[in-house]
C-alpha positions in Angstrom: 97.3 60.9 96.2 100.7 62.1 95.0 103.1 63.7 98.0 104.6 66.8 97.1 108.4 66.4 97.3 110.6 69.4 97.9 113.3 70.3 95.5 115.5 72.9 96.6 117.3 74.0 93.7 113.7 74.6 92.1 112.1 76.2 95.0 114.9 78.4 94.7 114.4 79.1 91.5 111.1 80.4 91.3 111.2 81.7 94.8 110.2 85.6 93.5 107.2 87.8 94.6 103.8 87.1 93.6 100.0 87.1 94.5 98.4 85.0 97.0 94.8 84.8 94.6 92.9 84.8 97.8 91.0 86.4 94.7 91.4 87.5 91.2 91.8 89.8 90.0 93.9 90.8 93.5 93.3 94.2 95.5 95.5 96.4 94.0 93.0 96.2 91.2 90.6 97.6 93.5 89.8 100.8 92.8 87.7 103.7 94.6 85.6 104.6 91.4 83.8 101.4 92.7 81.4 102.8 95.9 78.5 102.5 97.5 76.1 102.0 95.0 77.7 99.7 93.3 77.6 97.4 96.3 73.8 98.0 96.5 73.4 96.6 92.7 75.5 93.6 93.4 73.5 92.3 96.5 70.3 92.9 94.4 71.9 91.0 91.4 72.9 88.1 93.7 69.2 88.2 95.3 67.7 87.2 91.5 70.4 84.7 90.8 68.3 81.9 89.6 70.1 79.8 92.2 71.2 82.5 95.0 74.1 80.7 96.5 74.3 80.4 100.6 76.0 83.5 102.6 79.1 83.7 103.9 80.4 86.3 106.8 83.9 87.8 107.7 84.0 90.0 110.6 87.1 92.0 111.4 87.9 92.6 114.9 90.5 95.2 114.5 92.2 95.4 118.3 95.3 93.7 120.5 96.0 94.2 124.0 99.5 93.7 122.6 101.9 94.3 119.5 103.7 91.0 117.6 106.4 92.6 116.3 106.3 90.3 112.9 102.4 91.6 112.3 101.5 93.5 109.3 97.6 93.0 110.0 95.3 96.0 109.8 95.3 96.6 114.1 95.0 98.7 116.8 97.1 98.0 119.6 95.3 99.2 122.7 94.5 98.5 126.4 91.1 100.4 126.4 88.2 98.0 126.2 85.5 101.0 126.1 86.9 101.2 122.2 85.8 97.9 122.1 82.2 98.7 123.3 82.3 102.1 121.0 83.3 99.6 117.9 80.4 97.2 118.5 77.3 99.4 118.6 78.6 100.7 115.0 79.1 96.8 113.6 76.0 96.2 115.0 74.5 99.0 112.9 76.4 97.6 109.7 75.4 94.3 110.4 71.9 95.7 110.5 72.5 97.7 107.0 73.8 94.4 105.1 70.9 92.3 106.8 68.6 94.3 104.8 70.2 94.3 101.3 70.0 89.9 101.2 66.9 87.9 101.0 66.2 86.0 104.1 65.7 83.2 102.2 69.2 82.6 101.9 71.0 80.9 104.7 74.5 82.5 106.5 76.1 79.1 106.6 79.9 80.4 106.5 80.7 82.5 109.7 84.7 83.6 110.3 86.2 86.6 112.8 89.3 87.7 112.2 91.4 90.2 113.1 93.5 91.8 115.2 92.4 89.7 118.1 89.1 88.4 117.5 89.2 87.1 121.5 89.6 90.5 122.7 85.8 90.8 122.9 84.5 89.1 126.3 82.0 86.4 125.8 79.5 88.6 126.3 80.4 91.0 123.5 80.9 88.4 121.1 77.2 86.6 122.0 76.0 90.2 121.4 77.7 90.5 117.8 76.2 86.6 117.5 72.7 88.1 118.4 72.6 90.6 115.7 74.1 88.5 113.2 70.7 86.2 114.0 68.5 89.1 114.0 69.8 90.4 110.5 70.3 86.7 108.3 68.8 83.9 108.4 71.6 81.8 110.4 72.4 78.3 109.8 71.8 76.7 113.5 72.4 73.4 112.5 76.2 72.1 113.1 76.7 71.3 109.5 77.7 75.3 109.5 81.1 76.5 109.1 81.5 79.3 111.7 85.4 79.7 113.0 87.2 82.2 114.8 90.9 83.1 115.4 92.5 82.8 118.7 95.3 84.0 120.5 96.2 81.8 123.4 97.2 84.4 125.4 93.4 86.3 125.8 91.3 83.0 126.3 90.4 80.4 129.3 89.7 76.7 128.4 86.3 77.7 130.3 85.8 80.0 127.3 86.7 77.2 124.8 82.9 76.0 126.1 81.6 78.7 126.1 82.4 79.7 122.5 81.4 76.2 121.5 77.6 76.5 122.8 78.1 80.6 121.1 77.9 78.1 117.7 81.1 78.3 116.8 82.5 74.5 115.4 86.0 75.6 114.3 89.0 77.3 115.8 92.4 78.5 114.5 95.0 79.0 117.6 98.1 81.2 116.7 101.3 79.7 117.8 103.9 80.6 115.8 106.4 79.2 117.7 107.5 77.6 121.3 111.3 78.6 121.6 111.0 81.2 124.5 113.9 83.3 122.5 112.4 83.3 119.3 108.6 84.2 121.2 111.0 87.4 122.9 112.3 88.6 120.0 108.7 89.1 118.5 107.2 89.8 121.7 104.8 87.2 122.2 105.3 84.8 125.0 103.1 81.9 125.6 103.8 78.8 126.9 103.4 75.4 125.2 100.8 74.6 128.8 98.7 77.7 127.4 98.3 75.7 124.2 97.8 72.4 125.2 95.3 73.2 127.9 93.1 75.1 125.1 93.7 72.4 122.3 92.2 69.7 125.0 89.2 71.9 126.0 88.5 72.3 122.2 88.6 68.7 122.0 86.6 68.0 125.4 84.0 70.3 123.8 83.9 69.0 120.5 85.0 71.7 118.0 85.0 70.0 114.6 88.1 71.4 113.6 91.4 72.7 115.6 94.0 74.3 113.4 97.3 76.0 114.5 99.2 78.7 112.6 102.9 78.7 112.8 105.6 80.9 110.9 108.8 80.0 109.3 111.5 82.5 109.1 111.1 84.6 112.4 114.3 85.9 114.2 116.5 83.5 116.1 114.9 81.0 114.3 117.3 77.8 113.8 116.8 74.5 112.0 117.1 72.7 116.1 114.6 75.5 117.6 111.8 75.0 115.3 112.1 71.3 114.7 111.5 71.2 118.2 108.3 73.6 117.7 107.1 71.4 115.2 107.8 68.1 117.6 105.7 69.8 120.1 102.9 70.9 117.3 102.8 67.2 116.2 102.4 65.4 119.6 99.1 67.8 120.0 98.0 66.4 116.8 96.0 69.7 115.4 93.2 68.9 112.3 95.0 71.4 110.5 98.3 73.1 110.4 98.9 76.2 108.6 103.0 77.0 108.1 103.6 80.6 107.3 106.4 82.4 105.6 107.3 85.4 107.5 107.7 88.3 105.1 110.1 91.0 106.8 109.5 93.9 104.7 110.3 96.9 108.2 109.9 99.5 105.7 106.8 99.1 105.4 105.4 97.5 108.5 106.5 99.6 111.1 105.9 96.9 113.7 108.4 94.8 112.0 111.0 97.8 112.4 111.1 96.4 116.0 113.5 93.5 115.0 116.7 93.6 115.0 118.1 92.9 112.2 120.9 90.9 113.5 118.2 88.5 114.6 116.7 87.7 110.9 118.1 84.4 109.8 120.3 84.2 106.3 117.6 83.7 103.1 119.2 80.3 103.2 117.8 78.9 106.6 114.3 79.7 105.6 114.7 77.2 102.4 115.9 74.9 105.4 113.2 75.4 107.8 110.2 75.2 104.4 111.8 71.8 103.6 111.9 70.9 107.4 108.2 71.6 108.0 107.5 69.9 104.9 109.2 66.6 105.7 108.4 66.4 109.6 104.6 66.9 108.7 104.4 64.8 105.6 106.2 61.9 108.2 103.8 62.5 111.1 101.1 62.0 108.4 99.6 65.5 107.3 98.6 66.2 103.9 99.6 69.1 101.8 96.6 71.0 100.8 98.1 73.8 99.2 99.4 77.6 100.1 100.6 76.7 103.3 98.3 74.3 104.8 98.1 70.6 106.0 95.5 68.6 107.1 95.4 64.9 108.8 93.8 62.1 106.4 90.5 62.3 107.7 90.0 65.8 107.8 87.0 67.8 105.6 90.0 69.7 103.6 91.9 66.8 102.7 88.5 64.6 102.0 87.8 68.0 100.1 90.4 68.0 98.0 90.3 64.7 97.3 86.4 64.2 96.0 87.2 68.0 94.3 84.7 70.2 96.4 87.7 71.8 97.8 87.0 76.0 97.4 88.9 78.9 98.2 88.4 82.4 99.3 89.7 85.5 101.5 89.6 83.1 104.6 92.1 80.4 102.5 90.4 77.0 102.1 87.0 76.0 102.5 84.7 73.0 102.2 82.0 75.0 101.8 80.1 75.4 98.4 80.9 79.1 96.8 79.1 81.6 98.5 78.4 85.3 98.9 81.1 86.5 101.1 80.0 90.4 103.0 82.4 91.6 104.6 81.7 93.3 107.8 84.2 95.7 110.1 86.9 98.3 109.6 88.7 96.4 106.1 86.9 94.0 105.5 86.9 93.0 102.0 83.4 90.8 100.5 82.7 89.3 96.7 79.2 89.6 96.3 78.2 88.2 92.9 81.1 89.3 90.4 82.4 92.1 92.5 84.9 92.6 95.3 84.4 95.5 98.0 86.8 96.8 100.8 85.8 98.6 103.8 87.8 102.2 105.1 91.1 101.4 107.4 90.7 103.9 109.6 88.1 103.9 112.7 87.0 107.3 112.4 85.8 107.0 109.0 84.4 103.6 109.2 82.0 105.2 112.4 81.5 108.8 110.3 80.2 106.7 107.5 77.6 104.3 109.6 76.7 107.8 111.5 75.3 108.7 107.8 73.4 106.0 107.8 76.3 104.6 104.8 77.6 101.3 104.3 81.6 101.7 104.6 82.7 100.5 101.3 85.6 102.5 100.4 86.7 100.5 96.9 86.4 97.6 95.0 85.6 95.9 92.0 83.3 94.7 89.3 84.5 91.6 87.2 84.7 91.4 83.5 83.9 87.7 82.1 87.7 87.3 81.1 88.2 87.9 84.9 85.8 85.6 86.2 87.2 82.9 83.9 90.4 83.5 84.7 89.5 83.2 88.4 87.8 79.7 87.7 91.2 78.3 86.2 93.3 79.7 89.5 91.1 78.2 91.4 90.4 75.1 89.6 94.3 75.3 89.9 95.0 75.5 93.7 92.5 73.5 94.7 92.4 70.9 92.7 96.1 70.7 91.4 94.8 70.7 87.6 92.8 72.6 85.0 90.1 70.7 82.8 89.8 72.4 79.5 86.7 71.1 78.9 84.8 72.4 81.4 85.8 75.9 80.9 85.0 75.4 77.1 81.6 74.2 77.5 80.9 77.5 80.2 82.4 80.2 78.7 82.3 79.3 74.6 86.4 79.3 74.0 89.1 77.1 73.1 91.2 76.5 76.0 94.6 76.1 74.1 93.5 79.3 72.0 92.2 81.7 74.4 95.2 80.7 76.9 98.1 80.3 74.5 100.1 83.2 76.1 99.5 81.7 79.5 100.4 77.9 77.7 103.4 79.3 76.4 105.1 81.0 79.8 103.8 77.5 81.3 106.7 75.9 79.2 109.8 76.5 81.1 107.7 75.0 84.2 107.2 71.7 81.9 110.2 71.2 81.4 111.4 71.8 84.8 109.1 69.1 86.0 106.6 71.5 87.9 103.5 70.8 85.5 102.4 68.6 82.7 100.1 70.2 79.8 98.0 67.4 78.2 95.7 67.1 75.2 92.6 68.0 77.4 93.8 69.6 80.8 97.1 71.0 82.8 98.6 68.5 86.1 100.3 70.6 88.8 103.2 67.5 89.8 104.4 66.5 92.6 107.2 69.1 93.1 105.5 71.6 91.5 103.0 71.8 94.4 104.8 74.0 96.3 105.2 76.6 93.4 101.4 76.5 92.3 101.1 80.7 92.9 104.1 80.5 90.0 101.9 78.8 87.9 98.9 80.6 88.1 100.4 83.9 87.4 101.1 82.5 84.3 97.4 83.2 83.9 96.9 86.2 85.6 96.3 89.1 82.8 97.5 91.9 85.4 101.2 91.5 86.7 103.3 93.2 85.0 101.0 96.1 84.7 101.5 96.9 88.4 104.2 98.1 90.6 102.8 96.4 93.6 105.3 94.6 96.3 103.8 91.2 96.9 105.3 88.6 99.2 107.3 85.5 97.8 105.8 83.1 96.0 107.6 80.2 98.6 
């Protein structure tokens, strides 16, 4: 497999805001015109499928017993666990509402919380939400499941490691961010590099089948010395996965982020030094680049993934699971059922008016058209697999490639010649160096920017 190299006058070139394509078309297509009942017609369409594809779950846990002052996640910051309790009865009740609208035939075998702080809720809370889950879908109980959870160091005991192991759970995703005690002050949250180490060996003691950590580049006080030391540290606990971050300081905004001061924020400059840092000390200690900010050892499902080309991608990032229904549960939680994309209400009071209706909370979304569902299949294709068959996409959706994409072909040019991509007879190669700037060349086929006045965060 080719390594990505890192070549900074060309990062630096094409280093300009752009979507993520966790989907296409992205949210700010969303709109509210798509509601309720439209929700209702999707689930039913993806019940007569002729194949109806597995079930995949996202749970949003929307509370922190602190504030990270770099956070721009949907959160409420709050010390009262009896919100907690409040929260849960009215998942439990959504859960309950989605359970009905999918066949039972069809396995959940994708399971992910996020948040806020997912570990917020005791062990007992969380077996309760894990009970209802099982009472409304027919759950996967076998380990070949994919059921993962976010955790911050700071809320959990290595006894609960075990305990969220034998809860079903396989994978976990520990948020670092970084060791160097200035740099954890400046974005107020402290944790020791012991915290971590103790948790990363309990997961291992109990047999998690993946362990991922999630740092971010660019934070203030952040030097080249501080975080190559993180990163030292990071390697010699020798996570699965690795996910490196690009902070996006955008205080007006995020008001959280307003907390910084701005002398802290290190010079655009240092985060080019600290990307192509990351990149070389991880590619060295043997980590391969998967794509949008992750890393995985050799032997790890992503990289085998991506390799053999089952590789997928979704709201959650990368995925070795088949495509699936994804239903969103919790305050802003977003779901693609079938060819459609729904969002949840933001704010708690109308997420628990709308389940005291008896009302699934979708407050927008969207139906797909078939140029954006084949236009969704060549990003894709594209960032997980670092190339674009034509021939495939002929055969399933009746065009010719080079005619139906000759605007996107044509854009693509400057990036040929630059080195990023090649465009053959039969299929488009993301190179080596143009790895990194694989968001640049899929907006080349996205038939919406431009047409928006959306802020999105840089494209390195």
């Amino acid at each position: 497999m080719d390594h990505m190299t890192f070549n900074r006058a060309l990062v630096e070139k094409y280093d300009r805001p752009g979507p993520r394509y966790t989907s296409y078309p992205t949210a700010p297509q969303f709109h509210e015109a798509f509601a309720e009942d439209d929700y209702f017609q999707a689930a039913a369409a993806s019940n007569k499928a002729s194949a109806p594809k597995p079930l995949s779950v996202y749970i949003h846990i929307p509370f922190c017993q602190s504030l990270c002052y770099y956070c721009a996640c949907n959160k409420i910051i709050t010390q009262k666990t009896h919100r907690a309790v409040e929260y849960l009865d009215y998942l439990k009740r959504e859960i309950t509402l989605q359970g009905k609208l999918f066949d039972k035939s069809r396995k959940l075998t994708q399971l992910h919380f996020g948040g806020g702080t997912p570990t917020y809720l005791t062990s007992e809370q969380l077996g309760e939400v894990m009970d209802a889950l099982h009472e409304a879908f027919n759950m996967d109980d076998s380990d070949n499941h994919e059921f993962s959870i976010e955790v911050d160091p700071r809320t959990i005991s290595p006894e609960r490691i075990h305990t969220l192991r034998q809860q079903g759970f396989n994978r976990l995703s520990f948020g670092v961010q970084d060791f160097d005690e200035q740099v954890q002050a400046a974005v107020n949250r402290i944790q020791s590099e012991q915290q971590v180490r103790d948790l990363i060996e309990a997961a291992r003691a109990a047999r998690f089948k993946s362990i991922s950590v999630d740092l971010i580049y660019g934070l203030p006080l952040q030097t080249v010395e501080s975080f190559d030391a993180t990163l030292s540290k990071i390697i010699a606990l020798r996570p699965d996965r690795i996910a490196a971050y690009s902070y996006a300081h955008l205080p007006e905004r995020v008001r959280a982020q307003r907390l910084i001061r701005p002398e802290d924020m290190p010079p655009p400059e240092r985060k080019m030094e600290l990307l192509e840092l990351t990149i070389r000390r991880l590619t060295d200690a043997g980590y391969v680049y998967i794509g949008m900010d992750h890393f995985a050892l050799p032997d790890d499902e992503l990289t085998l993934a991506r390799a053999n080309g089952t590789l997928q991608r979704n709201f959650q990032g990368y995925s070795t699971h088949g495509d699936t229904d994804l239903i969103g549960l919790g305050v802003s939680s977003i779901g693609k059922v079938g060819d459609s994309y729904s969002q949840s209400v933001k704010l708690l009071s109308e997420y628990y008016a709308r389940l005291d209706q008896n009302r699934l909370p979708v407050q927008r979304g969207y139906t797909l058209s078939a140029d954006d569902v084949l236009r969704r299949e060549v990003i894709l294709a594209l960032m997980c697999h670092n190339r674009v068959d034509f021939a495939p996409f002929e055969r399933a959706h009746g065009i010719v490639f080079r005619e139906y994409f000759a605007d996107a072909l044509a854009q693509l040019m400057e990036m040929v010649e630059d080195g990023l991509v090649e465009i053959h007879d039969d299929a488009i190669v993301l190179l080596p160096q143009g790895q990194l700037m694989m968001r640049n060349v899929a907006m080349t086929f996205d038939a919406y920017l431009g047409k928006q006045t959306v802020r999105f965060s840089r494209t390195v």
